[in-house]
C-alpha positions in Angstrom: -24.0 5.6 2.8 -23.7 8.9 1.4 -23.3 8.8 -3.0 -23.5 12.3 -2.7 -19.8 12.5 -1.0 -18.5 10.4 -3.6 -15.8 12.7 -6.3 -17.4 10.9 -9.6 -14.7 11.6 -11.4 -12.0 10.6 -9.1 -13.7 7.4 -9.5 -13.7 7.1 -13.1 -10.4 7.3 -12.9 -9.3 5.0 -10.2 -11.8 2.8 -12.9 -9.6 3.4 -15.9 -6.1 3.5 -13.9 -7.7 -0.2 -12.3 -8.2 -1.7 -16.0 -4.6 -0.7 -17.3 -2.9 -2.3 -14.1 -4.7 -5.5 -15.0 -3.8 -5.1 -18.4 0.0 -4.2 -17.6 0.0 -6.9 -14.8 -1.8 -10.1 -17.3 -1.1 -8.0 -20.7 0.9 -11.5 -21.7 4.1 -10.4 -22.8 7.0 -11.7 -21.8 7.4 -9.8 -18.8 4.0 -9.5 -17.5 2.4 -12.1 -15.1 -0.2 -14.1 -17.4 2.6 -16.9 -18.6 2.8 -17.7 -14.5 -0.4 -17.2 -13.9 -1.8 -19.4 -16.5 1.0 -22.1 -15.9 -0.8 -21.9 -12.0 -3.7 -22.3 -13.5 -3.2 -25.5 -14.7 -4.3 -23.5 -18.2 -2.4 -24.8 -21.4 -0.1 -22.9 -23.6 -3.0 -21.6 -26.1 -5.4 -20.1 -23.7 -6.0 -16.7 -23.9 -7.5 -14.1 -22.0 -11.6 -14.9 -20.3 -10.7 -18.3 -21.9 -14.1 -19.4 -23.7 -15.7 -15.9 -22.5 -17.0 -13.7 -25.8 -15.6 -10.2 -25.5 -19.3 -8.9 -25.8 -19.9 -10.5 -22.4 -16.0 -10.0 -20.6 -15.4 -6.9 -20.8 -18.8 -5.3 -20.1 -19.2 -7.6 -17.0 -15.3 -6.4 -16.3 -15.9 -3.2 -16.2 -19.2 -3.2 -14.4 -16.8 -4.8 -11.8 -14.1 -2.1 -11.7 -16.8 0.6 -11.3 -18.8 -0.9 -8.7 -15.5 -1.8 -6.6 -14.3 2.4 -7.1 -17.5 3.2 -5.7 -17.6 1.0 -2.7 -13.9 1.6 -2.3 -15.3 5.9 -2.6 -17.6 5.2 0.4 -15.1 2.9 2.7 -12.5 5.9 1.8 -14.9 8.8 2.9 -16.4 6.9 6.1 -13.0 6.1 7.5 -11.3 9.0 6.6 -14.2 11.2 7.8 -13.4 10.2 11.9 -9.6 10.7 11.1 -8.8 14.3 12.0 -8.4 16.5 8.6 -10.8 13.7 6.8 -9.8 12.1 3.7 -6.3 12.1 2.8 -3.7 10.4 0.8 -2.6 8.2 3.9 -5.8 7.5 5.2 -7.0 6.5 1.2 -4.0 4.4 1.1 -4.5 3.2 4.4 -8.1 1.9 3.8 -7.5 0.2 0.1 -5.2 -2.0 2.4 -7.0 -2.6 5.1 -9.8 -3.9 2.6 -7.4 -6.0 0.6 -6.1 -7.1 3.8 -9.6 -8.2 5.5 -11.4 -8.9 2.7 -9.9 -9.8 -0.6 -6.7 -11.8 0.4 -8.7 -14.1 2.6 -11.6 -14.4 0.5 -9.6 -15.0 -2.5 -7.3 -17.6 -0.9 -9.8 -19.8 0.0 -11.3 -19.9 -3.0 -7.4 -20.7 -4.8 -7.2 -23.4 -1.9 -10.1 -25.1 -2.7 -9.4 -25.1 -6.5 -5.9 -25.9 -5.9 -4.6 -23.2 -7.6 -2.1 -22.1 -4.8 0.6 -19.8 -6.7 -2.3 -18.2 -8.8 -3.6 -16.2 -5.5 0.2 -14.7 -5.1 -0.6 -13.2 -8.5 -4.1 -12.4 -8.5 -3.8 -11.1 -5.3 -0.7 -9.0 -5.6 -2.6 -7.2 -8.4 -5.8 -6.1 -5.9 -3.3 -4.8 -3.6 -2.1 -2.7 -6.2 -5.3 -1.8 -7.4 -6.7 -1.2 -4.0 -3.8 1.0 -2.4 -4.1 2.9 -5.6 -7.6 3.5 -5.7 -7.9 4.4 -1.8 -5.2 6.8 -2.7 -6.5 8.7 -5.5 -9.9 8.4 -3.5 -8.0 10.1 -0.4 -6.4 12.8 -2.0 -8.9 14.0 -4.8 -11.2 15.8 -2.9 
């Protein structure tokens, strides 16, 4: 693992752009997906966001989590892109953020939703890691 390959700032913003497609994709209006995904959930009407969470410990933890995942996703994007001719590039970003949703985070996360029985929640939850993973290995691709 090279850190010293990674663009830092390409990865604070696949962190930032990350945290406003989870807030578009659960912001809970009308059109957004947190009404489903809380009916899937089995969660009643007047649940909110990190449910009995305090924001002191959420968010922190949350983006702790975004920034750890951007720099993971930084190294997978560099180490495959790097025995691609030309290196790292838009497609081959793109390329990897699916290839680890696809191996790792749609299985993963779909056996945990079968074993809670929350079924339709992983359609959701996972629809918004591909979108934050094909992004992310994108902007990680082309920012060099």
């Amino acid at each position: 693992m090279n850190f010293n390959s990674i663009n830092w700032l390409a990865v604070a913003l696949c962190a930032l752009v990350n945290l406003i497609i989870g807030a578009l994709w659960f912001g809970g209006g009308r059109k957004a997906f947190f009404p489903a995904w809380r009916k899937a959930m089995g969660k009643s009407e007047s649940y909110t966001t990190g449910g009995e969470l305090s924001p002191a410990v959420l968010w922190p933890l949350t983006v702790l989590s975004v920034i750890v995942e951007a720099v993971f996703m930084a190294l997978m994007v560099n180490a495959l892109g790097s025995i691609m001719p030309g290196g790292p590039t838009l497609g081959s970003g793109t390329l990897t953020g699916f290839i680890l949703w696809l191996g790792f985070v749609a299985p993963t996360s779909l056996t945990n939703k079968l074993f809670a029985s929350h079924p339709k929640a992983w359609v959701i939850e996972t629809s918004n890691h591909l979108v934050d993973f094909v992004i992310m290995g994108a902007i990680l691709g082309a920012w060099r």
